[in-house]
C-alpha positions in Angstrom: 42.3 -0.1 90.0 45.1 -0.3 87.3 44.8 0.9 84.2 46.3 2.3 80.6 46.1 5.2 80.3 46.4 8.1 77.2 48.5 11.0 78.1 49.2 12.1 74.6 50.9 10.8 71.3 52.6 7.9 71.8 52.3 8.3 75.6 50.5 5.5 77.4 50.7 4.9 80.7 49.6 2.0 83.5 48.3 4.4 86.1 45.7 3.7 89.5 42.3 5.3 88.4 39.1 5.1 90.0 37.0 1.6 90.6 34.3 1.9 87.8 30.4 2.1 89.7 26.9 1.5 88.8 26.0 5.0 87.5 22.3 4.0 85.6 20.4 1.1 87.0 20.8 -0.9 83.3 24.4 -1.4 84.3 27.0 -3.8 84.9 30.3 -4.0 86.3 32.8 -6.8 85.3 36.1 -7.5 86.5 38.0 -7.9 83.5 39.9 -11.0 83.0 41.4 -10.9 79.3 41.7 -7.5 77.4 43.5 -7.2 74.0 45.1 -3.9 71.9 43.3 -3.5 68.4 44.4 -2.2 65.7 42.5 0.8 65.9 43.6 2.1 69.5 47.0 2.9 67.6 44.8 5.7 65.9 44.7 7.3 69.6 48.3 6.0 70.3 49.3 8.1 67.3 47.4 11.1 68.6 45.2 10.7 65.3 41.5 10.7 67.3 40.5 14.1 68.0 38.5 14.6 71.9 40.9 12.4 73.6 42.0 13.8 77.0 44.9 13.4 79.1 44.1 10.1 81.5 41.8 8.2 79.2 41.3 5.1 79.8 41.9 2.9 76.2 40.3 -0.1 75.0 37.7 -1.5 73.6 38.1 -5.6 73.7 37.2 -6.8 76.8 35.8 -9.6 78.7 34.9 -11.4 82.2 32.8 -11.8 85.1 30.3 -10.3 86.1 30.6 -9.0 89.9 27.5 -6.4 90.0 24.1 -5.7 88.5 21.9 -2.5 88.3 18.7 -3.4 89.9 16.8 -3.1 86.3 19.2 -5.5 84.6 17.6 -9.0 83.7 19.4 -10.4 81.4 23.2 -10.9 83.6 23.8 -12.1 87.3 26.8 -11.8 89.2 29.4 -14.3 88.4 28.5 -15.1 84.6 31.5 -15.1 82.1 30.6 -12.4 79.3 32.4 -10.7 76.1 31.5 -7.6 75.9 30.9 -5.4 72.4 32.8 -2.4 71.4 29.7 -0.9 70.2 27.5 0.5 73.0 24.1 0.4 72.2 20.5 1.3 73.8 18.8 -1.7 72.1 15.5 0.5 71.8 15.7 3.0 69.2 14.9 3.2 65.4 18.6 1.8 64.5 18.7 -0.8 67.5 15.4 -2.1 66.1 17.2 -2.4 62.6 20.2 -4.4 63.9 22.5 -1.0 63.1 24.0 -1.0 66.8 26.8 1.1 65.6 23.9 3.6 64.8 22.2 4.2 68.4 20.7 6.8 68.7 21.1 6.8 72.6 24.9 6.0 74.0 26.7 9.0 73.0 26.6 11.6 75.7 28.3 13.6 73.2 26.7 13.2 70.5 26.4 17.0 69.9 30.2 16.5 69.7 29.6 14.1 66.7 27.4 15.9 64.9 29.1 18.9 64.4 32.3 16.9 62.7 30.0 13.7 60.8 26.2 15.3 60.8 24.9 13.1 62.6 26.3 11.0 65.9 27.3 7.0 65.7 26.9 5.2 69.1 29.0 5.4 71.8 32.1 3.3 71.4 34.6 2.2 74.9 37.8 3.8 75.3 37.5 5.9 71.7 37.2 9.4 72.6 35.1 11.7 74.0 33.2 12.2 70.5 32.3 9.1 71.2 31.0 9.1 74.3 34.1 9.6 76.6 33.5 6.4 78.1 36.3 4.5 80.4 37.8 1.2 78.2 38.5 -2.1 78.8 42.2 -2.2 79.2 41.6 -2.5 83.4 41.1 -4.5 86.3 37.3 -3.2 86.4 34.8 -2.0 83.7 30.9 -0.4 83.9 29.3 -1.6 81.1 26.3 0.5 79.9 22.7 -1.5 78.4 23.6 -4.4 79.9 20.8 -6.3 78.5 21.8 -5.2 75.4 25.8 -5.8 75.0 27.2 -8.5 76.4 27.4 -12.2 75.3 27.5 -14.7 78.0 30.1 -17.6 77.3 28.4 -20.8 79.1 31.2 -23.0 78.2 34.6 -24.1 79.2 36.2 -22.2 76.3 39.2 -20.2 77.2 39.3 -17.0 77.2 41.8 -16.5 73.9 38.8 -18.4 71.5 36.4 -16.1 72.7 37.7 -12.9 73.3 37.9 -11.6 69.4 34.1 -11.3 69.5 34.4 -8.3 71.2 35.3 -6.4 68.2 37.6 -8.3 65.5 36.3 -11.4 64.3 32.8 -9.3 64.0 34.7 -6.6 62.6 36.4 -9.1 59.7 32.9 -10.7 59.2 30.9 -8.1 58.6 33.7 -6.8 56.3 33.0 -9.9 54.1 29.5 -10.1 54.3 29.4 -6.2 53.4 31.1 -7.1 50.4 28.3 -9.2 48.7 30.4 -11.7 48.1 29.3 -14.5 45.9 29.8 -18.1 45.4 33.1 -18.6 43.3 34.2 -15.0 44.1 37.8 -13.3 43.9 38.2 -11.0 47.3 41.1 -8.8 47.9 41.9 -8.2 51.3 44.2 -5.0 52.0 45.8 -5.4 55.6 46.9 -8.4 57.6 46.4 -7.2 60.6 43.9 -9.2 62.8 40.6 -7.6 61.1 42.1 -8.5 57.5 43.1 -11.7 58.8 39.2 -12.1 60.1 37.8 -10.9 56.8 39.9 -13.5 54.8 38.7 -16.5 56.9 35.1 -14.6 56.9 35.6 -14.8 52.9 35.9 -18.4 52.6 32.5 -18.6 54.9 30.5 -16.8 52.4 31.6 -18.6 49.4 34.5 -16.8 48.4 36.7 -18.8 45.3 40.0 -17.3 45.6 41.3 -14.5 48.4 44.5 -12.4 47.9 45.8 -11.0 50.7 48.2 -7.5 50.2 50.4 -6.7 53.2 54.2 -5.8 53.5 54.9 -7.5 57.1 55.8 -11.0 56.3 54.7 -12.8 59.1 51.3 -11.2 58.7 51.2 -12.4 54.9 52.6 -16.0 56.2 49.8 -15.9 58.9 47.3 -14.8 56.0 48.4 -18.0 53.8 48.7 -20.6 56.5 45.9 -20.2 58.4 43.4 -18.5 55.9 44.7 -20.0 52.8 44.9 -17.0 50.7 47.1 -16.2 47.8 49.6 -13.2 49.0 51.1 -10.1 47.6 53.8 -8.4 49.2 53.4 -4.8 48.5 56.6 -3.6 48.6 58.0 -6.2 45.7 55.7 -6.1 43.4 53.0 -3.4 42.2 50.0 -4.8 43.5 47.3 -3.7 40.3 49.2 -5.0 37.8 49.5 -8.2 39.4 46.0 -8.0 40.4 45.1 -7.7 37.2 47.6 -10.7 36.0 45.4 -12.7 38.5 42.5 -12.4 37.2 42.2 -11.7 33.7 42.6 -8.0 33.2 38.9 -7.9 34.8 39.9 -7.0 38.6 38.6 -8.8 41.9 35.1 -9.2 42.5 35.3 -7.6 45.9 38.0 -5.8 47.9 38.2 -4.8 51.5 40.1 -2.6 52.8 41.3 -3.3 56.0 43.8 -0.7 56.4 42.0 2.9 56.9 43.4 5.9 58.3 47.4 5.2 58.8 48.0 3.1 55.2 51.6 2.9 54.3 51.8 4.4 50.9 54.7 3.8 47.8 56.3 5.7 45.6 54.7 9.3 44.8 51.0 8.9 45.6 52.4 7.5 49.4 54.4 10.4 49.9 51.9 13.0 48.0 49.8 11.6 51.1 52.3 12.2 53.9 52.8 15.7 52.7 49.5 16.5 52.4 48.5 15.2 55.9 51.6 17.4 57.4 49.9 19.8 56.1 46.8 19.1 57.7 44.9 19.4 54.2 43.5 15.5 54.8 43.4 13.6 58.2 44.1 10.3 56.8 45.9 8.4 54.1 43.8 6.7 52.0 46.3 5.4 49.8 44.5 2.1 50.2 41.2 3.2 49.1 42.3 4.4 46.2 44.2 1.5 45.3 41.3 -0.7 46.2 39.0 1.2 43.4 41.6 1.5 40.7 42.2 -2.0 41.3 38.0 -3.4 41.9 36.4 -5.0 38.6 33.8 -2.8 37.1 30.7 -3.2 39.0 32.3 -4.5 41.9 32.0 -3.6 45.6 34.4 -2.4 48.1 34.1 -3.1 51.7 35.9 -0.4 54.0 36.6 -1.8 57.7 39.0 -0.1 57.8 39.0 3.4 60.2 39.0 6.9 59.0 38.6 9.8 60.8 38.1 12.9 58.8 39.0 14.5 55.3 40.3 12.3 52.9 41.6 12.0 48.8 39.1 9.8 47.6 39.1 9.4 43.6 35.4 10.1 43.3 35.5 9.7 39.3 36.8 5.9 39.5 34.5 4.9 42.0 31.5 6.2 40.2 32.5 5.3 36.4 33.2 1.8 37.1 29.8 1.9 39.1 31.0 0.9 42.7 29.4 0.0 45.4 30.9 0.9 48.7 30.1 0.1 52.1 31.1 1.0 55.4 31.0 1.3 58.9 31.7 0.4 62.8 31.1 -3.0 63.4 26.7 -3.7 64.5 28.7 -6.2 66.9 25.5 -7.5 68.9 24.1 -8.8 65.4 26.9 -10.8 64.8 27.8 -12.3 68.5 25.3 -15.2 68.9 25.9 -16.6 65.6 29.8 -16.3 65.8 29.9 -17.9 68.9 28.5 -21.0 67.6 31.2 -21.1 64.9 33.5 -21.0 67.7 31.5 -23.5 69.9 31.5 -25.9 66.7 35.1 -25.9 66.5 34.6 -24.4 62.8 37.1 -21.3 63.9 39.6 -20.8 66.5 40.2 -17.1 66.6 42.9 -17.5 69.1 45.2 -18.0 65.5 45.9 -14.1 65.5 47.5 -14.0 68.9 51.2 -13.7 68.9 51.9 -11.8 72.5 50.6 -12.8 75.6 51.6 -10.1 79.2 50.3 -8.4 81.4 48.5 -5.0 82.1 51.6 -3.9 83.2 53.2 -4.8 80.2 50.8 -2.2 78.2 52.7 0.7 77.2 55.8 -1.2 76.0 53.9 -3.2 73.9 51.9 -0.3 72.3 55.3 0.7 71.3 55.9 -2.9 70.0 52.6 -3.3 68.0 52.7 0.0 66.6 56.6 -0.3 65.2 55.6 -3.8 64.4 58.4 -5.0 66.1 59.0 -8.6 67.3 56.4 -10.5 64.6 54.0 -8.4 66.8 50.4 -8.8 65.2 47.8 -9.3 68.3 48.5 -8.3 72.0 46.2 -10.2 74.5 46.9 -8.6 78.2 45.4 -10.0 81.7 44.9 -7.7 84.5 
């Protein structure tokens, strides 16, 4: 079959690779008929992910049909149209059993891997490493797709494939942003990052009750997309100095909640943005958190910050801000399977159309030059949908 592949930073190639097969009998395989690039995969383009390995197959947003079953899966039959979850999960252990799919205790074959760099493992994720699992991605004609039972969402409808797709990672990924960051009725949120999570956890905002969102970006069709279609107030980050107008927003007091929806790669100004470049040359951080820390000088006291947003290792973090102005902070990879039923029904409702974020449409083969697109953010390039 064809697929992208990694052969190093900034290297990506569409290459034939082995047909995926049944391996465990809770298995499925689906031919893949819609496949997008996510934010996060430029982590790997960027040779940021550590355990990646020349011929890796990327991605993790998939869907299609089903063409074959292990003989213990009861939930999925050949020929149903599924999404499938970036987050592979057993369903069966302690975190399963708490809705923390991220959490499994099961899918990472690697986990020893894990454990040595976090302390403990998260689940096994598609097309992210092999610290995570080393498992083939979704960017392919074919994909094996481990727990079955567990993963998948079937799509019984005649929606298209664009309206759906996004509940493979994104549109979970922006609403569990929002509801992570206890927003309440009347609430100001501050949403770092237009890129198709922020976007996500701007409309999410406005679904749990959110008063006012400000959206903080430097790409202006991302902070054009982030007013249109999610109504926010915008702040371009490059004109003006984002805290002090922040804080002429709302009173000297701060948002209520902020989300960052930048992570690892955050495009830094002035001293503190290059202080950050240097010191990740010099590998004494792996990521730039220039975000976070503008996200808890900027949060009202008491407030809570929502981090979507991927980081991968060591990191300036201003612990005496956070804890002085009595922070809460919360994190993590996406519990995707929590959020899939009830997100599809918005969609189903017609209360969201997630297909808003989609601003390139090709073809597998198209892949690698439009890695290079997405990632220079050429071409008003925000969301890359690709059919095999």
């Amino acid at each position: 079959m064809r697929a992208l592949t990694w052969h190093g930073e900034k290297d990506v190639r569409v290459e034939e690779v082995p047909d995926p097969e049944i391996v465990n009998p809770t298995d499925a395989i689906i031919e893949v008929t819609a496949t997008a690039i996510c934010g996060s995969d430029l982590h790997l383009y960027n040779g940021k992910m550590p355990s990646m390995r020349e011929g890796d197959v990327l991605g993790h947003e998939p869907m299609g049909e089903v063409v074959e079953v292990g003989r213990d899966v009861e939930t999925l039959a050949v020929g149903d149209r599924v999404v499938v979850p970036f987050t592979i999960s057993c369903g069966s252990c302690w975190f399963c059993g708490r809705d923390q799919y991220s959490l499994c205790d099961n899918s990472n074959p690697n986990a020893e891997i894990a454990r040595k760099m976090m302390g403990q493992s998260p689940a096994g994720l598609f097309g992210f490493s092999h610290m995570l699992g080393g498992y083939a991605g979704g960017q392919a004609e074919y994909l094996r797709v481990p727990y079955a039972d567990v993963g998948p969402v079937k799509v019984d409808s005649d929606l298209p494939d664009e309206q759906v797709l996004f509940l493979s990672d994104i549109f979970p990924t922006g609403y569990m942003a929002a509801e992570n960051a206890d927003i309440e009725e009347g609430d100001t949120v501050a949403v770092w990052g237009c890129g198709p999570v922020g976007q996500f956890a701007i409309q999410s905002a406005w679904m749990l009750g959110a008063g006012r969102v400000v959206a903080i970006d430097r790409v202006a069709e991302r902070l054009e997309m982030a007013r249109q279609h999610g109504d926010a107030e915008v702040i371009d980050y490059e004109e003006e100095d984002v805290y002090d107008r922040l804080m002429a927003m709302t009173g000297n007091r701060g948002p209520d909640r902020c989300i960052d929806a930048v992570g690892t790669e955050a495009h830094g100004t002035g001293l503190d943005g290059f202080s950050d470049r240097v010191r990740e040359g010099v590998k004494l951080q792996d990521d730039r958190p220039y975000v976070l820390r503008e996200a808890i000088k900027c949060c009202r006291k008491g407030g809570t910050l929502s981090v979507p947003g991927v980081y991968i290792g060591r990191a300036n973090v201003p612990m005496g801000p956070l804890m002085n102005k009595a922070l809460t902070v919360k994190t993590g990879q996406t519990h995707v399977q929590r959020y899939l039923d009830p997100l599809l029904e918005r969609i189903e409702s017609g209360e969201i159309d997630p297909s808003f974020v989609i601003s390139h449409q090709v073809s597998l083969e198209d892949g690698p030059e439009m890695y290079e697109t997405f990632n220079r953010k050429d071409d008003d390039c925000i969301k890359v949908v690709m059919t095999p």
